[in-house]
N, CA, C, O and CB atoms as a CASP TS submission, in Angstrom:
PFRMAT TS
TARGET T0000
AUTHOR 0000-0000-0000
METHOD Language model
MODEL 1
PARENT N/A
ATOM      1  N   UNK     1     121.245 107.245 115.899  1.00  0.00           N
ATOM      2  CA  UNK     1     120.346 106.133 116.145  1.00  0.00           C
ATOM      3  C   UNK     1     119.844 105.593 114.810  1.00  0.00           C
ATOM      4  O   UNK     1     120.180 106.360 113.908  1.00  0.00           O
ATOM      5  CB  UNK     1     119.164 106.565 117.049  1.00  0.00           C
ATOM      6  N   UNK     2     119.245 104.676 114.427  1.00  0.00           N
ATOM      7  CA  UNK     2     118.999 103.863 113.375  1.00  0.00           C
ATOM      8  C   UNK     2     117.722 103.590 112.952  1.00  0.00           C
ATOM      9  O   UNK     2     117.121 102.933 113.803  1.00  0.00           O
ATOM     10  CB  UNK     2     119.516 102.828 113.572  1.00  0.00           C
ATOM     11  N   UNK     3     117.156 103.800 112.105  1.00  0.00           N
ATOM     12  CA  UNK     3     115.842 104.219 111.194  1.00  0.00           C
ATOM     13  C   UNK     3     115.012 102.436 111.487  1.00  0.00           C
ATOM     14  O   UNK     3     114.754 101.447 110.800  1.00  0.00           O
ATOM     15  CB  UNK     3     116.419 104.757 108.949  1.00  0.00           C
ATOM     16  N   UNK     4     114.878 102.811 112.716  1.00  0.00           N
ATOM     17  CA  UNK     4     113.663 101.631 113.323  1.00  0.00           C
ATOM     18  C   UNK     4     113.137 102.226 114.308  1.00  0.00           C
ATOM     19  O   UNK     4     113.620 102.934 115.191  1.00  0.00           O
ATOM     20  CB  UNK     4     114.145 100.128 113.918  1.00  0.00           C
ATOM     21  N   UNK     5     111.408 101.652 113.939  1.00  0.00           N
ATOM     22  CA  UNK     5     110.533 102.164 115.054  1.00  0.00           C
ATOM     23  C   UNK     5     110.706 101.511 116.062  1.00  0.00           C
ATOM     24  O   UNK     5     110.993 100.317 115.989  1.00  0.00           O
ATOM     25  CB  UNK     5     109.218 102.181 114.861  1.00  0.00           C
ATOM     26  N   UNK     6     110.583 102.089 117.113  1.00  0.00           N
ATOM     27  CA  UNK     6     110.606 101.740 118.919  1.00  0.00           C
ATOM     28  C   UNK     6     109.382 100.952 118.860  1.00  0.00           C
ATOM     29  O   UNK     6     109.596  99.999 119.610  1.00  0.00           O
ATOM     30  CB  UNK     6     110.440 103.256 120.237  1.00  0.00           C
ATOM     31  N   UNK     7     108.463 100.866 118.473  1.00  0.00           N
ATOM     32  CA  UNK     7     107.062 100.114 118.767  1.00  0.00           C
ATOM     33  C   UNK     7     107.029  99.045 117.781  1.00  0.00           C
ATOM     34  O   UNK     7     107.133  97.916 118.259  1.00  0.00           O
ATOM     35  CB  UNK     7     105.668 101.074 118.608  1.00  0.00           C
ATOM     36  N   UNK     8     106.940  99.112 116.837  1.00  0.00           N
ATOM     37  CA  UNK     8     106.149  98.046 115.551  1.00  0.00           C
ATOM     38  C   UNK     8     107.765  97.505 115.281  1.00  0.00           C
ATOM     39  O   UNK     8     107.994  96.320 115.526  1.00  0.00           O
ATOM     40  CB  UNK     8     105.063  99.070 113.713  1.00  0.00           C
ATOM     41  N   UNK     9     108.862  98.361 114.784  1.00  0.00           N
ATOM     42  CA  UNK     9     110.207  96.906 114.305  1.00  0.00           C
ATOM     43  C   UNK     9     110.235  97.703 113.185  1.00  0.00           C
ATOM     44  O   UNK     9     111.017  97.357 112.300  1.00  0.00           O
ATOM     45  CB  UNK     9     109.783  94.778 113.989  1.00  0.00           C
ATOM     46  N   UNK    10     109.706  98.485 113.048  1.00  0.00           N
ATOM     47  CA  UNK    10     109.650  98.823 111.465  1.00  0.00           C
ATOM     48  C   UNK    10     111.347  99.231 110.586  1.00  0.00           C
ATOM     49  O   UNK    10     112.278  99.741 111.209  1.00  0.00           O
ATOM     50  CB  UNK    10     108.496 100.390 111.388  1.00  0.00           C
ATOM     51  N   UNK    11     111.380  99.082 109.965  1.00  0.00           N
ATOM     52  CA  UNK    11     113.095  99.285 109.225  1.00  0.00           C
ATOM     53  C   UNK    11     112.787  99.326 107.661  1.00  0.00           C
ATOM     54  O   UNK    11     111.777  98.886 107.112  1.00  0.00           O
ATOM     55  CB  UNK    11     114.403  97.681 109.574  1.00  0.00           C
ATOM     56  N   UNK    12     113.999 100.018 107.002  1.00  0.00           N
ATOM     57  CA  UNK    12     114.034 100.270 106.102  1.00  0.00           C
ATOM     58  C   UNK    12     113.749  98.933 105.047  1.00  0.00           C
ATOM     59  O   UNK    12     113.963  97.799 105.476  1.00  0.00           O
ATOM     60  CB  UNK    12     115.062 100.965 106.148  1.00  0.00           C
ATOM     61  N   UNK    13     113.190  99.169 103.455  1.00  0.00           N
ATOM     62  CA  UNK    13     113.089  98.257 102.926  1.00  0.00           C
ATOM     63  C   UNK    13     113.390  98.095 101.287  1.00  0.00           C
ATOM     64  O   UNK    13     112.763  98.651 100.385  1.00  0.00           O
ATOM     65  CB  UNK    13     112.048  98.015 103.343  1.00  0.00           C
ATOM     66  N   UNK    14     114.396  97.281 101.168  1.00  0.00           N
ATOM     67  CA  UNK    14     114.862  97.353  99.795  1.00  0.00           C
ATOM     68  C   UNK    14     114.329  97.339  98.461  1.00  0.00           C
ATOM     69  O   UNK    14     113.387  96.562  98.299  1.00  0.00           O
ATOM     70  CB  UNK    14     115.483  96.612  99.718  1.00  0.00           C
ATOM     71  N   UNK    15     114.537  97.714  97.904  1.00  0.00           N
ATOM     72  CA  UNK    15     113.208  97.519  96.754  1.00  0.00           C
ATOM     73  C   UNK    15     114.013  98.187  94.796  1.00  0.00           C
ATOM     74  O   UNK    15     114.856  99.072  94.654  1.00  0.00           O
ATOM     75  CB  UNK    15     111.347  99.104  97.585  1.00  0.00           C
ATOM     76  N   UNK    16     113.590  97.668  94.085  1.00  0.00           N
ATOM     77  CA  UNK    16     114.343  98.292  92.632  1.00  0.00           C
ATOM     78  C   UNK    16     113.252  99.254  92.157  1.00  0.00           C
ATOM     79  O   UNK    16     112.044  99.020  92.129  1.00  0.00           O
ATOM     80  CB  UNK    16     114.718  96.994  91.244  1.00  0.00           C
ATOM     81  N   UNK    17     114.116 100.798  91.651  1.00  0.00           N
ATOM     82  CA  UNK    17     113.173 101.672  90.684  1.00  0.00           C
ATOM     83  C   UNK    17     113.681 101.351  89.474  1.00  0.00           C
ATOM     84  O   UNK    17     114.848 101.279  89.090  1.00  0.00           O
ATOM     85  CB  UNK    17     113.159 103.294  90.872  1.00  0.00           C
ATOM     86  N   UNK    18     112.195 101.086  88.679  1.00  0.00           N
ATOM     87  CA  UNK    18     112.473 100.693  87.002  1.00  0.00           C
ATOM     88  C   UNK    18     112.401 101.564  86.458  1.00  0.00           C
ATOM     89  O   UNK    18     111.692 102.377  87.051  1.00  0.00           O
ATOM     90  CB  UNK    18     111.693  99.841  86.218  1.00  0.00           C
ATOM     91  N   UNK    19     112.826 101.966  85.423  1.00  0.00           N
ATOM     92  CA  UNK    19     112.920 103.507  84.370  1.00  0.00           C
ATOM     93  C   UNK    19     112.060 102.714  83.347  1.00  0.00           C
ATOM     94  O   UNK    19     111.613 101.568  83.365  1.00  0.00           O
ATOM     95  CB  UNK    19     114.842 104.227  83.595  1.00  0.00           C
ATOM     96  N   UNK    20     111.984 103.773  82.411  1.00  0.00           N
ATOM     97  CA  UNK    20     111.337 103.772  81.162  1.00  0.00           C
ATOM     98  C   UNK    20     111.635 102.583  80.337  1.00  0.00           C
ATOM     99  O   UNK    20     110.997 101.587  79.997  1.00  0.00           O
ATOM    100  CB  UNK    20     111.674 104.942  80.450  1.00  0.00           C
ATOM    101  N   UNK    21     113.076 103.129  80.092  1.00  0.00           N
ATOM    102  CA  UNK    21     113.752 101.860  79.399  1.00  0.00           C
ATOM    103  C   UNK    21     113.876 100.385  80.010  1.00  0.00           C
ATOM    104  O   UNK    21     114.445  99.493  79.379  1.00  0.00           O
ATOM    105  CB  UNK    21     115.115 102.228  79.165  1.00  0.00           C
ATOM    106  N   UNK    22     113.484 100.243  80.887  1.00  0.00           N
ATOM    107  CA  UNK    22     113.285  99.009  82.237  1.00  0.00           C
ATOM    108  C   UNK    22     114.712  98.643  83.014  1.00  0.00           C
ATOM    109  O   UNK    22     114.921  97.569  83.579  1.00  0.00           O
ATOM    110  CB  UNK    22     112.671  97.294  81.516  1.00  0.00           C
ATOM    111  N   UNK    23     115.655  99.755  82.929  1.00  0.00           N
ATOM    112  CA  UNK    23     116.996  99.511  83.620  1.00  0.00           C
ATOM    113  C   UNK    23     116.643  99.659  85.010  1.00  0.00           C
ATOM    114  O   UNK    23     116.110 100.700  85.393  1.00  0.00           O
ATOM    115  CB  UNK    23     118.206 100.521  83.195  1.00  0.00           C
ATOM    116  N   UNK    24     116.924  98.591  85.896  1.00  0.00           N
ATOM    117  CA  UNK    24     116.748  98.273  86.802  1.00  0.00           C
ATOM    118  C   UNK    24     117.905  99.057  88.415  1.00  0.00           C
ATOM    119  O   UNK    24     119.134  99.034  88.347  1.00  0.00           O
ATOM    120  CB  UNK    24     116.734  96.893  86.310  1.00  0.00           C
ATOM    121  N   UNK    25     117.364  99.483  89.313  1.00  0.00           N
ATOM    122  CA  UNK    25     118.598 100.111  90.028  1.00  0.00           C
ATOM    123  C   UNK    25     118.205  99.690  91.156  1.00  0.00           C
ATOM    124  O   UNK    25     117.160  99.041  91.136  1.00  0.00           O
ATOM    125  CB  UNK    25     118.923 101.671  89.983  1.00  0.00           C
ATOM    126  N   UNK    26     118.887  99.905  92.499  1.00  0.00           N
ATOM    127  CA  UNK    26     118.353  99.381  93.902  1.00  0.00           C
ATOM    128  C   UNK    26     117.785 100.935  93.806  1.00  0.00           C
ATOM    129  O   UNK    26     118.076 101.923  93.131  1.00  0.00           O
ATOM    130  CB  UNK    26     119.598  98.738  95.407  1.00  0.00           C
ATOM    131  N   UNK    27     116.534 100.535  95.147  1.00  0.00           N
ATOM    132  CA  UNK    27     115.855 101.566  95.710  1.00  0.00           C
ATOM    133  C   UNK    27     115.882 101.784  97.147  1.00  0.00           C
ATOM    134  O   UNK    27     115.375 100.695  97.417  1.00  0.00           O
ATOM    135  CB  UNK    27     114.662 101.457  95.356  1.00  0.00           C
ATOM    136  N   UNK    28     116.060 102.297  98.242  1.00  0.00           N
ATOM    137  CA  UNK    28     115.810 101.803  99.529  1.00  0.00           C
ATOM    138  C   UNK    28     114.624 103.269  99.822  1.00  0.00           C
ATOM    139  O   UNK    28     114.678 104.470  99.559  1.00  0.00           O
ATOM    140  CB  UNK    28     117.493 101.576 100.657  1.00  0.00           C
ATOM    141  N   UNK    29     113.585 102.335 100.517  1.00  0.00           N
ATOM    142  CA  UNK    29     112.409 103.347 100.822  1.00  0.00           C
ATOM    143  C   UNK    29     112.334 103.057 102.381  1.00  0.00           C
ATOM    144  O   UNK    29     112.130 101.979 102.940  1.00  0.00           O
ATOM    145  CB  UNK    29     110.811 103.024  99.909  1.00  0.00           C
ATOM    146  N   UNK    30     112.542 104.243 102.897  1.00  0.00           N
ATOM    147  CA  UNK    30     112.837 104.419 104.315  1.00  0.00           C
ATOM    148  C   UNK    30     111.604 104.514 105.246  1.00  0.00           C
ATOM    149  O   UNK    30     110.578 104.993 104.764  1.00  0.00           O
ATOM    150  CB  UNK    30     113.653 105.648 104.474  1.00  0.00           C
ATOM    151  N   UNK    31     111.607 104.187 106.267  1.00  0.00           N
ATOM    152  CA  UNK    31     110.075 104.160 107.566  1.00  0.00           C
ATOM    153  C   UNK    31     109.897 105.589 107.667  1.00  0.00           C
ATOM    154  O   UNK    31     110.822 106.277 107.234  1.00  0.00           O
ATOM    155  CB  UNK    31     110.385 103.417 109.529  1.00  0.00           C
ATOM    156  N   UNK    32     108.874 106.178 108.160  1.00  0.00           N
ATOM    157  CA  UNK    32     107.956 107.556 108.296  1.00  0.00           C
ATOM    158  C   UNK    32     107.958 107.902 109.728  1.00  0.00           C
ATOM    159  O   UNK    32     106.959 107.889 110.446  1.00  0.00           O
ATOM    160  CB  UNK    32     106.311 107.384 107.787  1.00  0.00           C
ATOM    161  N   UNK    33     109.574 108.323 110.217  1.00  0.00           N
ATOM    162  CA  UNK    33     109.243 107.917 111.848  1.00  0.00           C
ATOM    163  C   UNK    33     109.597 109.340 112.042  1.00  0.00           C
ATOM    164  O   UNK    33     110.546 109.937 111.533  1.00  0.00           O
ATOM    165  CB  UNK    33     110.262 106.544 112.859  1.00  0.00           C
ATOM    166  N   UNK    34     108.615 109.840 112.928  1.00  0.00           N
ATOM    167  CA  UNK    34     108.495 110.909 113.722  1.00  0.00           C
ATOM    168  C   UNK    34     109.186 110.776 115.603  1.00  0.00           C
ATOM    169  O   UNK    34     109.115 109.772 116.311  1.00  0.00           O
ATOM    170  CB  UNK    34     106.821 111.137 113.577  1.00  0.00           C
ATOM    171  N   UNK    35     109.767 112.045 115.957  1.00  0.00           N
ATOM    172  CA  UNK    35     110.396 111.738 117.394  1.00  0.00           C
ATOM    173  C   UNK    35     108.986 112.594 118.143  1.00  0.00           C
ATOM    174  O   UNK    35     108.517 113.717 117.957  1.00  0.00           O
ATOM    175  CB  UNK    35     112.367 112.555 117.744  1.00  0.00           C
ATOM    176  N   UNK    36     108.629 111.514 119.006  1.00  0.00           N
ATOM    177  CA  UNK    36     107.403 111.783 119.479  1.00  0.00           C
ATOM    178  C   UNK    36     107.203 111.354 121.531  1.00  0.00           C
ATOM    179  O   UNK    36     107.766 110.504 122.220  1.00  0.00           O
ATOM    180  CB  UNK    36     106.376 110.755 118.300  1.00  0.00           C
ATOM    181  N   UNK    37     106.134 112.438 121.886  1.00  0.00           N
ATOM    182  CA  UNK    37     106.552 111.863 123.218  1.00  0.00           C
ATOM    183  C   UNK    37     105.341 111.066 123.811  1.00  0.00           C
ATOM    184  O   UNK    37     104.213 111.559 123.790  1.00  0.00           O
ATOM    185  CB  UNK    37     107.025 113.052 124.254  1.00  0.00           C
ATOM    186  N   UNK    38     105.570 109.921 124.301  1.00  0.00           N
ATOM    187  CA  UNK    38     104.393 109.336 124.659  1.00  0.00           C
ATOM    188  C   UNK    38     104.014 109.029 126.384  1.00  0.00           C
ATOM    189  O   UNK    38     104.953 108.576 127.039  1.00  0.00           O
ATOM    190  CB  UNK    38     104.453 108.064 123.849  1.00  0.00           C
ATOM    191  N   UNK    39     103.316 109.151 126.770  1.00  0.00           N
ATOM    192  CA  UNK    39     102.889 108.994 128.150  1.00  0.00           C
ATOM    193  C   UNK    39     102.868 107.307 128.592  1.00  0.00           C
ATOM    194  O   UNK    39     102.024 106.519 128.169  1.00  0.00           O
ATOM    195  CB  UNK    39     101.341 109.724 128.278  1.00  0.00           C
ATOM    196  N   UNK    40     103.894 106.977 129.456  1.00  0.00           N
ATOM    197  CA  UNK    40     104.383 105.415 129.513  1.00  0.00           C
ATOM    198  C   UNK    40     103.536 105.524 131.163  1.00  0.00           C
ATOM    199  O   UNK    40     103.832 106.206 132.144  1.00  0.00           O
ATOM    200  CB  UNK    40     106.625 104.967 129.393  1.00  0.00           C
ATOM    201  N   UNK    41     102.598 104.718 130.982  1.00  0.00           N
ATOM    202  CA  UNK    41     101.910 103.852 132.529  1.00  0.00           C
ATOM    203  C   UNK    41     102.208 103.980 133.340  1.00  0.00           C
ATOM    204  O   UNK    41     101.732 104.580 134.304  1.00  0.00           O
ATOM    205  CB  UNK    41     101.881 102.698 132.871  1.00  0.00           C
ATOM    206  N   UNK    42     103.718 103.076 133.089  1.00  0.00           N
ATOM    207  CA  UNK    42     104.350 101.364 134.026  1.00  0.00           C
ATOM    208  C   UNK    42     105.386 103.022 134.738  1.00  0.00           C
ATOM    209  O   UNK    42     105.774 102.955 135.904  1.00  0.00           O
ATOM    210  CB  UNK    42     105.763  99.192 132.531  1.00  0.00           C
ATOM    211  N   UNK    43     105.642 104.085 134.058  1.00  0.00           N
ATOM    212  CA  UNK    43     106.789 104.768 134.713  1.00  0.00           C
ATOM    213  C   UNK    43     106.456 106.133 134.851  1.00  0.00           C
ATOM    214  O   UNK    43     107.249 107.050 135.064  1.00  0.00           O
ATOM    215  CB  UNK    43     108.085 104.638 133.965  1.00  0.00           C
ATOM    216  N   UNK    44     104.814 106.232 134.670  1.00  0.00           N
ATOM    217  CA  UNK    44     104.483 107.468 135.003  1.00  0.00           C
ATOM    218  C   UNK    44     104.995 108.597 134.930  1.00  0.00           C
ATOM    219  O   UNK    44     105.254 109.407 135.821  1.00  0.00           O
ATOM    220  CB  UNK    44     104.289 107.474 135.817  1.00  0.00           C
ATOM    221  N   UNK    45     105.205 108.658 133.322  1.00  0.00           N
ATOM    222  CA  UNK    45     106.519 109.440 132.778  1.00  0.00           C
ATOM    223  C   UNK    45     106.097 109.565 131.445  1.00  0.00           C
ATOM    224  O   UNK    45     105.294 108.796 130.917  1.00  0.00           O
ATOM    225  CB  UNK    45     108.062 108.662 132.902  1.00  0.00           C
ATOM    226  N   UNK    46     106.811 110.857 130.705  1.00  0.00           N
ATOM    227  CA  UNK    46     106.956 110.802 129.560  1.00  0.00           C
ATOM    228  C   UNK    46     108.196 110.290 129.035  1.00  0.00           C
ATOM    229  O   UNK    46     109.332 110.559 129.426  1.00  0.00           O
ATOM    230  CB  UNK    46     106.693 111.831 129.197  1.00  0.00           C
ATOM    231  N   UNK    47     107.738 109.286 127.819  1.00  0.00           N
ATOM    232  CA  UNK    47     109.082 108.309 127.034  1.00  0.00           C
ATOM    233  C   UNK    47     109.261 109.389 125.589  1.00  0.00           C
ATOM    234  O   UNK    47     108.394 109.920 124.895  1.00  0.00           O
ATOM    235  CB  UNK    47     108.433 106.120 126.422  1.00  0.00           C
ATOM    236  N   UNK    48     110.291 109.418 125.533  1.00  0.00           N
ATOM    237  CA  UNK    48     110.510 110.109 124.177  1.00  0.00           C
ATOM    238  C   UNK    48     111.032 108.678 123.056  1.00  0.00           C
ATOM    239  O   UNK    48     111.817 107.737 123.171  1.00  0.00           O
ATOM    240  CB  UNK    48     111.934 111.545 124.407  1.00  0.00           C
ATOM    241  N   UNK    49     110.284 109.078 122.204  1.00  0.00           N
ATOM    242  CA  UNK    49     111.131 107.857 121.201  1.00  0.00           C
ATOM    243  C   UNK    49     110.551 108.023 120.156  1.00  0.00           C
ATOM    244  O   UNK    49     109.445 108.550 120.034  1.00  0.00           O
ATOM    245  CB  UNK    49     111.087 106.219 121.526  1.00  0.00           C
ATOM    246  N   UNK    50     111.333 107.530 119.175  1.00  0.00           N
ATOM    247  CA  UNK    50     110.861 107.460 117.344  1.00  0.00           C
ATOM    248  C   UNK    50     110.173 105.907 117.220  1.00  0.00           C
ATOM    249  O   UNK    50     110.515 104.771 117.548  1.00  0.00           O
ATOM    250  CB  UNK    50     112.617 107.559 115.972  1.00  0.00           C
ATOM    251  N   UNK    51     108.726 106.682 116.396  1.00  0.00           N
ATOM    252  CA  UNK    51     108.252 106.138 116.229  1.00  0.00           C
ATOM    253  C   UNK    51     107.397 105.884 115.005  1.00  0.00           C
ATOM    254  O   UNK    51     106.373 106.485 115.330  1.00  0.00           O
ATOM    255  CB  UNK    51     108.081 106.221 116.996  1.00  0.00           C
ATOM    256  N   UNK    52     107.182 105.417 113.898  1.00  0.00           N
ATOM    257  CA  UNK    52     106.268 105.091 112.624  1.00  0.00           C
ATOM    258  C   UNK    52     105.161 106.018 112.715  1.00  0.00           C
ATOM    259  O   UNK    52     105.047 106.738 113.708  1.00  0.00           O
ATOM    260  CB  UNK    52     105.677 103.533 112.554  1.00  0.00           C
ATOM    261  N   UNK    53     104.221 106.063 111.626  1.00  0.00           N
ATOM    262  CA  UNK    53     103.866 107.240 111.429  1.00  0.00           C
ATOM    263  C   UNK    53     102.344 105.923 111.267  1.00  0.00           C
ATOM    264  O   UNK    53     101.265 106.422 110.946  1.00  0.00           O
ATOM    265  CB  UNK    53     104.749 108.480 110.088  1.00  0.00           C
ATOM    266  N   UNK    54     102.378 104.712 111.450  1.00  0.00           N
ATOM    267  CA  UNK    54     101.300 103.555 111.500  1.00  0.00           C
ATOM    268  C   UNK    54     101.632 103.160 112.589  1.00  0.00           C
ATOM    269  O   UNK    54     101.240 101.994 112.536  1.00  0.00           O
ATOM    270  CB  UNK    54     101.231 102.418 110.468  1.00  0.00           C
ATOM    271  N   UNK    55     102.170 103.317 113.753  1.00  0.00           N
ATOM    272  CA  UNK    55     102.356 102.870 114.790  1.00  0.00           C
ATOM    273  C   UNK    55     101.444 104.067 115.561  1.00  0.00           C
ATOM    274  O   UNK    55     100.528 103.914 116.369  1.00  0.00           O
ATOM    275  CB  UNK    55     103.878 102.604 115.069  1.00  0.00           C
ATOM    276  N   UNK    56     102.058 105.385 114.991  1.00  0.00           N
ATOM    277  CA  UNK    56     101.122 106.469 115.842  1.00  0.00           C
ATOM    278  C   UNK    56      99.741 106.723 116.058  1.00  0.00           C
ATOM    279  O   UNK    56      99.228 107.226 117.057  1.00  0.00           O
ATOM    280  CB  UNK    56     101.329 107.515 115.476  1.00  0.00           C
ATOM    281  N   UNK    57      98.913 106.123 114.494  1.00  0.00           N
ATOM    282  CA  UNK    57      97.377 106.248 113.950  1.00  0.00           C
ATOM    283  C   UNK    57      97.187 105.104 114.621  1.00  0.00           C
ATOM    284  O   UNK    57      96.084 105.268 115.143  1.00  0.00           O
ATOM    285  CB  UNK    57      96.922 106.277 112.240  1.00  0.00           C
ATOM    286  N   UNK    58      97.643 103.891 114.972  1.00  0.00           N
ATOM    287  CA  UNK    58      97.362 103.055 116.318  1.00  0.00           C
ATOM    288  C   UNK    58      97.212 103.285 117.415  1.00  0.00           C
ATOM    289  O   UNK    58      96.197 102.922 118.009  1.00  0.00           O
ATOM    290  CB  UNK    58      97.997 102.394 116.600  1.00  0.00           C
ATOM    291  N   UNK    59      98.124 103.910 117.951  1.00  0.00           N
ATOM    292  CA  UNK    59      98.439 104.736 119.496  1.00  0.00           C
ATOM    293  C   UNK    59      96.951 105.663 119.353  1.00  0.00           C
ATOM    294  O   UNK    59      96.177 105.724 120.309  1.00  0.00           O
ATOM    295  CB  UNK    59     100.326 106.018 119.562  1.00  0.00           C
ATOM    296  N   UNK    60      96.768 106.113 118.514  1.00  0.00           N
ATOM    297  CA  UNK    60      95.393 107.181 118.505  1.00  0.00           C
ATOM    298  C   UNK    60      94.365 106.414 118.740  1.00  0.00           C
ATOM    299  O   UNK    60      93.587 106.646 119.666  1.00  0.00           O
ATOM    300  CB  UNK    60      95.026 108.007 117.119  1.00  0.00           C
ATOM    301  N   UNK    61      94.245 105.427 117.941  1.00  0.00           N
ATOM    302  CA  UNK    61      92.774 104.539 117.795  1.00  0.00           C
ATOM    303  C   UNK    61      92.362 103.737 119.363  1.00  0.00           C
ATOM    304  O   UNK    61      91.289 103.358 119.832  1.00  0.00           O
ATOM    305  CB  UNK    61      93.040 103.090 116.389  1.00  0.00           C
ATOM    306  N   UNK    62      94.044 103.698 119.962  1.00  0.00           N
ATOM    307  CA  UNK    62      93.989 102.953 121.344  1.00  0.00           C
ATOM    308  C   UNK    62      93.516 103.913 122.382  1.00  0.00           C
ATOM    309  O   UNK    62      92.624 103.739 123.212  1.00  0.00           O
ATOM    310  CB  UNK    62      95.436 102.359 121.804  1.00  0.00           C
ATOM    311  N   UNK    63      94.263 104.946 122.191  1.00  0.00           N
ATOM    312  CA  UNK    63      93.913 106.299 123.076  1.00  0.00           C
ATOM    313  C   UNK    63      92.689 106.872 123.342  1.00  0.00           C
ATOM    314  O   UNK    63      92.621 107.891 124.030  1.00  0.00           O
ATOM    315  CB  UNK    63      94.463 107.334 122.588  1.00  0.00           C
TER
END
């Protein structure tokens, strides 16, 4: 499966690490996603799914 959160969209994001000497390289800094189980309403069920690690401290604040 592919390094996006189920809730927020979240995906990986490209970015350059500069060295000392300022040589420039690609960077890719990846989402903080935990496989987590959440209690879904609509299906009175537990949903399993990956999810961001700022999507979850949301889910808390809602909870």
């Amino acid at each position: 499966m592919s390094q996006v959160c189920n809730i927020t969209g979240k995906k990986r994001n490209n970015g350059r690490a500069i060295s000392h000497s300022h040589v420039r390289t690609k960077k890719i800094q990846k989402v903080n996603l935990q496989s987590r189980k959440i209690w879904s309403v609509r299906r009175q069920s537990w949903v399993r799914c990956k999810i961001s690690t700022k999507a979850m401290k949301s889910l808390m604040k809602i909870a």
